[in-house]
Steps between C-alpha positions, in 0.01 A plus 500: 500500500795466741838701433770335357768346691813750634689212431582114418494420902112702511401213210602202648248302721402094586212322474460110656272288441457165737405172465121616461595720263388821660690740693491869502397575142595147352220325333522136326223347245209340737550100439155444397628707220774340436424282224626585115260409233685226442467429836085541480447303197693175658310539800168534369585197241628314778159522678288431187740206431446342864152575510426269118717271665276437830181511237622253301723296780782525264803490721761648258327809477441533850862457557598730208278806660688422846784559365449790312317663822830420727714640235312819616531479856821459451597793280281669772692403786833580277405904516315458804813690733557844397855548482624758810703695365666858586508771186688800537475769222692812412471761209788645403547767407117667635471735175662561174452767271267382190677331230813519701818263415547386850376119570175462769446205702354276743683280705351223654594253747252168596638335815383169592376592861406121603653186673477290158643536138290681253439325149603691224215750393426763244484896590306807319586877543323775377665804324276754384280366239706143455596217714796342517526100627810373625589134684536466870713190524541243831524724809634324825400630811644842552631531157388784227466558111548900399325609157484844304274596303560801276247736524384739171570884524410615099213651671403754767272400765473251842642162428392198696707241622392196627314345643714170481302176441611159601379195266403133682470271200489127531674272280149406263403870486180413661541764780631833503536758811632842478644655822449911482755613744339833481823741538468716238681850423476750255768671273485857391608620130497835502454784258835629298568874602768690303673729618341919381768744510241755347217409737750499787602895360159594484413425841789667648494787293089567522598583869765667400329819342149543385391270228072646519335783654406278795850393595510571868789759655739497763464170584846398314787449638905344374597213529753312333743577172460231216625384197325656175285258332317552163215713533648727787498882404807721491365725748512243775869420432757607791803648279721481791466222631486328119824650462646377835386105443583490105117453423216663462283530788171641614276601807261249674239695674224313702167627597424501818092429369591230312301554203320170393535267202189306346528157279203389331543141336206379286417169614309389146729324279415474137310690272725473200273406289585349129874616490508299830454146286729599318786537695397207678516273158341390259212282605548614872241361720324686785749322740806672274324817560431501827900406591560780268273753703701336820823582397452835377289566811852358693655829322287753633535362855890515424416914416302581807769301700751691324352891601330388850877310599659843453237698686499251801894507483488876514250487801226708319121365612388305280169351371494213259119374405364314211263599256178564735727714746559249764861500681676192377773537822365270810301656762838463702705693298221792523456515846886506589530807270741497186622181302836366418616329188436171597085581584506671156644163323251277735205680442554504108583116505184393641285752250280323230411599175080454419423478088205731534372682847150424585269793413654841422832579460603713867838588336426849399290563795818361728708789357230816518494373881899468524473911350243598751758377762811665700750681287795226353813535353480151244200331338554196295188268292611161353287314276520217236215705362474812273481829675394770254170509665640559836622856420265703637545308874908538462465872441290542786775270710767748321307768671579345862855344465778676337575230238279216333611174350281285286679158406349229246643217472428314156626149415787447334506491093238845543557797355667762815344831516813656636491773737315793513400799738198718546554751721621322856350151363749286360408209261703202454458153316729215570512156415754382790570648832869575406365714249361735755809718616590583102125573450471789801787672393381527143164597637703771733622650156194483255320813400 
């Protein structure tokens, strides 16, 4: 999987097809396969026609089957020229958040690229899952028909676009050629992160004083002032300098050994079992249930975006794997040492969700191996799928980084189970990714 574009300009590219009907990565319908059905059944009728009409020296059917077998040749020799035509393509914008307001789209632009006008003809486009057809009307030479084609962004994941297809018809519908001009891109929609002011705290402040027995010393060191956010304690708050600005503020310290943050996102969707029907409906088919898995699987992505964005925008290492323990991030990203934003948001866009993982389920096993690892300041498990069994593994990861979050994410309609906290593992449910923020800050308070 390529990255996505930087930028409208990094989308656009042409593809030209000649008179042949193959240049580059062009390709046009062979002619021998040309004919329609339609097309077939006169030809074949034509020929069974002529031939009773030489058996039985019956001139009139001779001359009928002629004629039906030149109205063939000539619908032939009416696609026979591939039209040569220039398509240039451009995405804009390259990503959009999931679900986001702003409009996506492809712009196209056929040129006719030959000496001679170009009969009207009839386009396709793909978008995703759909197609869209649209009219190319009478080019002259040199001239050029634009198109755009809205492309979907409900859900997250790599969106193709293109490639554009060129229909030869002729007037009978007896032959048909499609020209694939082969330019192609692809459009990311990526995972919704909100904003965490109380995951954004945490990290700060659990290098800002010991948070576990294995917190390492004198590696920290001051570096900024900042405004107080919910979740910061009073201890951290510079009086004077709160006093001086007319706000509160409070100490940033950064450690110089960058303690590491781990996100675990389940990759099996599903699982909800009977209460899962019936949020989808009544008489929901396997199809309902399977777009309702999707979307609620679309949610926990949005969560580990949401924790591994502010990690990666606070420069801590980070790993982000999947349910068997594998790093999600490309082997790019590894090798060059630390992640931005922008990596997090690609990675997570181009994750898919399985409905059950083949053999046993490496989940708990991922996170006894993520304990046995190097100390960590942040550990965060998303799942669509119940997680009381999982205590046993989070307590041992509790035991390696100084705080533990374990997120569910149940579809919407389900009954929340709030926010709780045992010991440094916190427990929240949440139906929507906005509901996150409100959800650690009640866990931060719980008993």
């Amino acid at each position: 999987m390529t990255a996505p574009p930087a930028d409208a300009a990094a989308a656009r590219g042409t593809a030209e097809a000649d008179d042949d009907g193959a240049a580059g990565t062009a390709d046009v319908t062979p002619l021998h396969s040309a004919l329609t059905p339609r097309g077939k059944m006169l030809l074949g009728g034509s020929i069974v026609v002529a031939a009773c009409g030489l058996f039985l020296d019956y001139p009139e059917l001779i001359g009928l089957g002629v004629a039906g077998t030149v109205a063939v040749l000539a619908a032939l020799a009416a696609v026979a020229r591939a039209p040569k035509v220039v398509v240039a393509r451009s995405v804009d914008p390259g990503q959009v958040t999931r679900g986001s307001q702003a409009e996506a789209c492809a712009k196209l632009a056929v040129r006719n690229a030959s000496r001679r006008t170009l009969p009207a003809m009839s386009a396709r486009d793909r978008a995703g899952s759909r197609t869209h057809g649209f009219g190319v009307p009478r080019l002259r030479p040199g001239n050029e028909h634009t198109a755009t084609i809205p492309l979907p962004t409900a859900r997250r994941g790599v969106v193709p676009s293109g490639p554009l297809l060129i229909d030869r018809d002729d007037p009978f519908g007896l032959a048909h050629r499609t020209l694939d001009t082969g330019l192609a891109s692809e459009f990311y929609v990526r995972p919704r992160a909100v904003p965490l002011p109380e995951v954004a705290a945490s990290l700060a402040r659990s290098v800002d004083g010991p948070q576990a027995d294995t917190t390492m010393e004198g590696t920290l060191a001051f570096s900024s002032l900042r405004e107080y956010v919910p979740g910061d304690e009073l201890r951290h708050v510079h009086w004077r300098a709160s006093a001086h600005a007319g706000k509160v503020l409070v100490k940033q310290h950064v450690d110089t050994a960058h303690a590491a943050v781990a996100v675990v996102l389940d990759v099996v969707a599903g699982g909800f079992g009977a209460s899962g029907g019936a949020l989808a409906g009544p008489g929901a088919t396997a199809l309902d249930m399977a777009a309702l898995d999707m979307a609620v699987f679309d949610v926990a992505v949005d969560c580990a975006a949401s924790v591994a964005v502010v990690a990666a925008t606070q420069r801590h290492p980070l790993q982000l794997v999947d349910t068997a323990g594998e790093s999600m991030l490309p082997g790019t990203v590894r090798r060059r040492g630390g992640c931005t934003a922008d990596d997090v948001l690609d990675a997570l866009t181009r994750v898919n969700a399985v409905r059950a993982w083949p053999g046993a389920d490496p989940l708990a096993d991922t996170l006894r191996r993520l304990s046995a690892g190097a100390r960590g300041s942040l550990a965060t498990v998303v799942s669509t799928r119940p997680m009381g069994g999982l205590a046993d593994s989070l307590r041992l990861l509790a035991g390696c980084y100084a705080r533990v979050i374990a997120v569910q994410v149940a579809p919407g309609g389900a009954a929340a189970g709030g926010a709780t906290r045992t010991g440094r593992v916190v427990w929240v449910t949440v139906q929507e990714v906005e509901d996150l923020p409100a959800a650690l800050l009640r866990a931060r308070t719980a008993a």
